[in-house]
C-alpha positions as CSV (number, residue, x, y, z in Angstrom):
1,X,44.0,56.9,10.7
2,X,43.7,52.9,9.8
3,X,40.5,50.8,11.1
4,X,40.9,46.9,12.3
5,X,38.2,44.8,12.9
6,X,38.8,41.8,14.2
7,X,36.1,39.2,15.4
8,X,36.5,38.0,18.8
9,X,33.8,35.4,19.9
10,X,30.5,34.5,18.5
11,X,29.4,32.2,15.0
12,X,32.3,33.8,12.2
13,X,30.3,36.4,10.0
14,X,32.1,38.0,7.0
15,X,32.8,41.5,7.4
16,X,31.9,44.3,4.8
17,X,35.0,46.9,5.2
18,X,33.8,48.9,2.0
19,X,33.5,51.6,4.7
20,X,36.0,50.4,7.6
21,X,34.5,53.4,10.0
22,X,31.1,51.4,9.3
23,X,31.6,48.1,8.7
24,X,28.4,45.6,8.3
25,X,27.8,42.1,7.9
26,X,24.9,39.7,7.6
27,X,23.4,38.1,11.4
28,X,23.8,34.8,11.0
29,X,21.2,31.6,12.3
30,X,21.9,31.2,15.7
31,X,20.0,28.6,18.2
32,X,16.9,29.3,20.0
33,X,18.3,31.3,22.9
34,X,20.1,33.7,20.9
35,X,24.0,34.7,20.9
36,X,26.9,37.7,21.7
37,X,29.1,37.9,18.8
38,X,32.0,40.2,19.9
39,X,34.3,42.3,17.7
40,X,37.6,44.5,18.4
41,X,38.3,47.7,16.8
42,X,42.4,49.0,16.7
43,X,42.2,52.2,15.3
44,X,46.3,54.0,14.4
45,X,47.1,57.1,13.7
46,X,50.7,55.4,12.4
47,X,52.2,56.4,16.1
48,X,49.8,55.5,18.5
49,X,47.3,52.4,18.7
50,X,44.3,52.3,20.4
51,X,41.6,49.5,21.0
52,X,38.3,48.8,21.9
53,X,35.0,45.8,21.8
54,X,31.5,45.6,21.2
55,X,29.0,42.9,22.0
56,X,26.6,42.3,18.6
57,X,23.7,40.3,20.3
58,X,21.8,38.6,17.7
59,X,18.4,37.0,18.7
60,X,17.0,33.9,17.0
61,X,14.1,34.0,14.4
62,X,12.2,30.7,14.5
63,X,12.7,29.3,10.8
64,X,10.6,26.3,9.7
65,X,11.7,22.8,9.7
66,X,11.9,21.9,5.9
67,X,9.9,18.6,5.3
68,X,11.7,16.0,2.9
69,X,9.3,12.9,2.1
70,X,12.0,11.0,-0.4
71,X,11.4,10.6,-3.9
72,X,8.4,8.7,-5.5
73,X,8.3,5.3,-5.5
74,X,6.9,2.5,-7.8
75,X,6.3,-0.5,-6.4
76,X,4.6,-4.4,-7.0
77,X,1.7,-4.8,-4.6
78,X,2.3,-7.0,-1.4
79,X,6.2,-5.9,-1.9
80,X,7.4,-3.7,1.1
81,X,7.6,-0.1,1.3
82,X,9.7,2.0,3.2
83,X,8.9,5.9,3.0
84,X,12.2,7.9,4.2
85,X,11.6,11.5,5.4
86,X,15.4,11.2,7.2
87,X,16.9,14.3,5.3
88,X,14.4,16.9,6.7
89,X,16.1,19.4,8.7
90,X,15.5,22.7,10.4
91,X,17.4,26.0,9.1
92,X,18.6,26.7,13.0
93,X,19.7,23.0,14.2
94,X,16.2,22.5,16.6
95,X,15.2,18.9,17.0
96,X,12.5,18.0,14.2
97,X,9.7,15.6,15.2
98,X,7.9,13.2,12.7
99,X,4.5,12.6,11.9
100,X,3.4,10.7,8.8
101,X,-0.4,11.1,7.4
102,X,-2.0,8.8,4.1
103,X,-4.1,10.8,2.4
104,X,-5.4,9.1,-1.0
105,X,-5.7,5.6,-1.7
106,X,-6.7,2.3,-0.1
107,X,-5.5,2.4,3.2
108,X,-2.4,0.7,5.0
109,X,-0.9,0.4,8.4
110,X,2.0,1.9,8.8
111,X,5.2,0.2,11.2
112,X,6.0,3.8,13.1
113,X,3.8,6.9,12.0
114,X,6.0,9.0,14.0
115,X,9.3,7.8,13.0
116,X,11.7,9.7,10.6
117,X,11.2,6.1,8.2
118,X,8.3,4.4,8.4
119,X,7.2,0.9,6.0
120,X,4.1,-0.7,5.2
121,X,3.0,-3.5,2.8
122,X,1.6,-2.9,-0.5
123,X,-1.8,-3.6,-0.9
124,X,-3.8,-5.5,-3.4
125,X,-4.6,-3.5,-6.4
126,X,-7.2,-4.0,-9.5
127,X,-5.1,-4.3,-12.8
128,X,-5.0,-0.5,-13.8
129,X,-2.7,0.0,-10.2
130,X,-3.0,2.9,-7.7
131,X,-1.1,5.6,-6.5
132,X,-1.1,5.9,-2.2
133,X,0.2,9.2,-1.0
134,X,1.4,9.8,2.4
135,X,2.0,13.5,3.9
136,X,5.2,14.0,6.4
137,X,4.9,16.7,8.4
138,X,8.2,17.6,10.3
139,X,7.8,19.9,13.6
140,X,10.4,21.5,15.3
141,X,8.0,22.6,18.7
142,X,7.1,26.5,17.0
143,X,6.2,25.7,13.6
144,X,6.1,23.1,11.3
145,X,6.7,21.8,7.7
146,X,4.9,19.2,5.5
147,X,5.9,17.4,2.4
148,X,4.7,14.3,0.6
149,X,5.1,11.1,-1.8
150,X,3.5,9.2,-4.1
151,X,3.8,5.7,-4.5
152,X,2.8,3.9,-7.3
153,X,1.5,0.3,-6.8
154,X,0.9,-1.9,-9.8
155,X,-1.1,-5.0,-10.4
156,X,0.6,-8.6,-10.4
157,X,-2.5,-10.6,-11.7
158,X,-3.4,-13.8,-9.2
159,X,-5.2,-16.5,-10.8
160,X,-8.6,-16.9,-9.7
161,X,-10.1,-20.2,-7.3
162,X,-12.6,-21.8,-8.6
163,X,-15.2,-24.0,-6.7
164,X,-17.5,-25.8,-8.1
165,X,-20.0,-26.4,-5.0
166,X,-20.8,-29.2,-2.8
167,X,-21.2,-33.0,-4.3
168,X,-24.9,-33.6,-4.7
169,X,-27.4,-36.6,-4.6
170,X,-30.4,-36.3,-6.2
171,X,-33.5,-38.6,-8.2
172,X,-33.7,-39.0,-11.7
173,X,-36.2,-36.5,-13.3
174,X,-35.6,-33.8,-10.7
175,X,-34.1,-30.4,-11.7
176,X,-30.1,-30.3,-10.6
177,X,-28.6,-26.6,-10.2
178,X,-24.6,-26.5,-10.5
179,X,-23.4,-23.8,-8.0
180,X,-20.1,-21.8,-8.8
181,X,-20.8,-18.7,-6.9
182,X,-18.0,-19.3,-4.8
183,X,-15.6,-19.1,-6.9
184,X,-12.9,-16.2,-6.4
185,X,-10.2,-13.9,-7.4
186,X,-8.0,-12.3,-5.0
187,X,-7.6,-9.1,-6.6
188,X,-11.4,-8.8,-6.9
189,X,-11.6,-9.2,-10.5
190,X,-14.9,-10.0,-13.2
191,X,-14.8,-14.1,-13.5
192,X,-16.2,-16.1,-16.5
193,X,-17.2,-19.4,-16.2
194,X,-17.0,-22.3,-18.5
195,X,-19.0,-26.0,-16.6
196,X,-17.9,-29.0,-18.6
197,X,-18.8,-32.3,-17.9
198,X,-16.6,-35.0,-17.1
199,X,-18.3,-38.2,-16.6
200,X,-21.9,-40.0,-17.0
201,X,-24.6,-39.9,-18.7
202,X,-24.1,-36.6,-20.9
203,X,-26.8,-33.9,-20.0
204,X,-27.4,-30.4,-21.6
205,X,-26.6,-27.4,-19.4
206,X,-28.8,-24.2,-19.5
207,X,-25.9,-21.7,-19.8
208,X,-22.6,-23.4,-19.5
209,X,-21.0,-20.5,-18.8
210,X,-23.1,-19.5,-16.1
211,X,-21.9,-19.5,-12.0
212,X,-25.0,-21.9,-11.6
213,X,-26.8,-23.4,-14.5
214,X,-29.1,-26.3,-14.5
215,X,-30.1,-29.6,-15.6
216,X,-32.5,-32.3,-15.7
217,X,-31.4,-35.5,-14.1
218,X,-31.6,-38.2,-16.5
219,X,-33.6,-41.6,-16.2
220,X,-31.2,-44.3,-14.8
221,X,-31.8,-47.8,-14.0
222,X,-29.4,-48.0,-11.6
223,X,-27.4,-45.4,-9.2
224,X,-25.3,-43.3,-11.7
225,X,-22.7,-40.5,-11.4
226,X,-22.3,-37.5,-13.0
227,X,-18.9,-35.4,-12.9
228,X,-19.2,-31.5,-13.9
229,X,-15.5,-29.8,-13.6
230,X,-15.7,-25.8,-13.6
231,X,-13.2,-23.3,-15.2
232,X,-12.9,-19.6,-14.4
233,X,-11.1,-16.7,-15.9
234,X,-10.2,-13.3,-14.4
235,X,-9.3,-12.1,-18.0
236,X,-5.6,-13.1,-17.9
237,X,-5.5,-16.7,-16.2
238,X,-7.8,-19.6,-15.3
239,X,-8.0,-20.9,-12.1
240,X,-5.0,-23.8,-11.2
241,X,-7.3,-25.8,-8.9
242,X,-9.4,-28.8,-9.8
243,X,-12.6,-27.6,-9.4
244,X,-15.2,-30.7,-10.0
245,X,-18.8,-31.6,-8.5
246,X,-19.9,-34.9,-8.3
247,X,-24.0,-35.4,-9.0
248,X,-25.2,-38.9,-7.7
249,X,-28.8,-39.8,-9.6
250,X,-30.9,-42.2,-8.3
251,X,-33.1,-45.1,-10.2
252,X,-36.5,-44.4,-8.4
253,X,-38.0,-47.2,-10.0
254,X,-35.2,-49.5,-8.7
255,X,-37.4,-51.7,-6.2
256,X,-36.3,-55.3,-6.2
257,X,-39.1,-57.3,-8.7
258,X,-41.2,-60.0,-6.7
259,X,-39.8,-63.4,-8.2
260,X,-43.7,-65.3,-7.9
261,X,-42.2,-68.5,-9.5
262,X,-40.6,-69.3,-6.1
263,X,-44.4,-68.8,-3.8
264,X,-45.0,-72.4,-2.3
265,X,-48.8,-72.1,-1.3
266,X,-50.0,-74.5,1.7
């Protein structure tokens, strides 16, 4: 007697004939609603044939949706970013929906949180960088999948803004106080300072390199200007702005003198 299996309908599956009486064979994924797969036996005794069918039904097991957040990036702050999580899939064909989460590190908007990409803008860093990481968590409606990336963003040093304050007006002999304590750097770095003066009557500084040191306006005998220009460093670059105050000192003892050669009495 001879055994022949044939597959009639249904996702192809590999038969096991080892034992043709008994043949087995692996289910295979099938979609969410399940599906018949059909076979036909012919059995011979070399004379006579005979056939017959039988339905396999093979019901689906939900398999997770496998997350795929793309490789780790390294990028230059205020470059763009695009995070790719577009070769996630789902072992039995079901739709996958996105969601992306940022976990660690300072925080950006993302363009579409729900979108299998999704891009941002790196953010400013301090000069030892940071790494942002973002979770992608794929869904496919029974259970879900998570995955996620780092990305790397390192420092491009920005040269620091100095200002030197508002021009000032004051009287000879009266205390002056420089101020440089608006001066900035955009990637919130430590600033030095370094006041020089420019112009006029030379004074001496109480701490030159101090945001806002101080003098003593010198005696005058007529309205004089004094220019300070101010210098800061974030550790790499000094600031490429003209930062200069101008100090107006008056002569208080200035009054025109009474010319008494010119009195006529009557």
């Amino acid at each position: 007697m001879t055994y022949t299996w044939v597959q009639l309908a249904g996702t192809s599956v590999t038969l096991n004939l080892s034992d043709p009486v008994h043949p087995t064979f692996t289910a295979p994924n099938v979609p969410r609603g399940g599906e018949t797969l059909t076979f036909q036996l012919t059995v011979s005794d070399g004379c006579l044939t005979s056939d017959d069918s039988v339905n396999i039904t093979v019901k689906d097991v939900n398999h997770p949706p496998v997350a795929i957040a793309g490789s780790d990036q390294t990028v230059q702050e205020d470059s763009p970013v695009t995070l790719d999580g577009s070769y996630s899939y789902d072992p039995d064909g079901d739709s996958i929906t996105y969601s992306w989460v940022q976990t660690p590190g300072t925080m950006v908007t993302l363009s579409d949180p729900i979108g299998t990409q999704t891009s941002f803008t790196a953010p400013l860093v301090g000069q030892a960088g940071e790494t942002l990481t973002f979770e992608l968590t794929v869904s496919d409606g029974l259970s879900d999948g998570t995955d996620t990336v780092n990305v790397i963003v390192e420092n491009i040093n920005h040269c620091p803004t100095a200002d030197a304050g508002d021009d000032q007006t004051r009287d000879e002999g009266s205390q002056v106080t420089l101020n440089g304590i608006e001066s900035s750097d955009p990637d919130g770095d430590t600033l030095t300072y370094t006041w020089t003066q420019v112009s006029g009557i030379p004074v001496t500084l109480s701490d030159a390199h101090s945001p806002d040191p101080a003098f003593v306006a010198p005696s005058v005998s007529q309205r004089e200007e004094l220019v300070f220009r101010l210098v800061v460093n974030d550790g790499l670059c000094n600031n490429e702005n003209d930062a200069e105050v101008t100090i107006t000192i008056l002569d208080l003892n200035g009054l025109p003198a009474c010319d008494l050669t010119r009195i006529t009495i009557r």
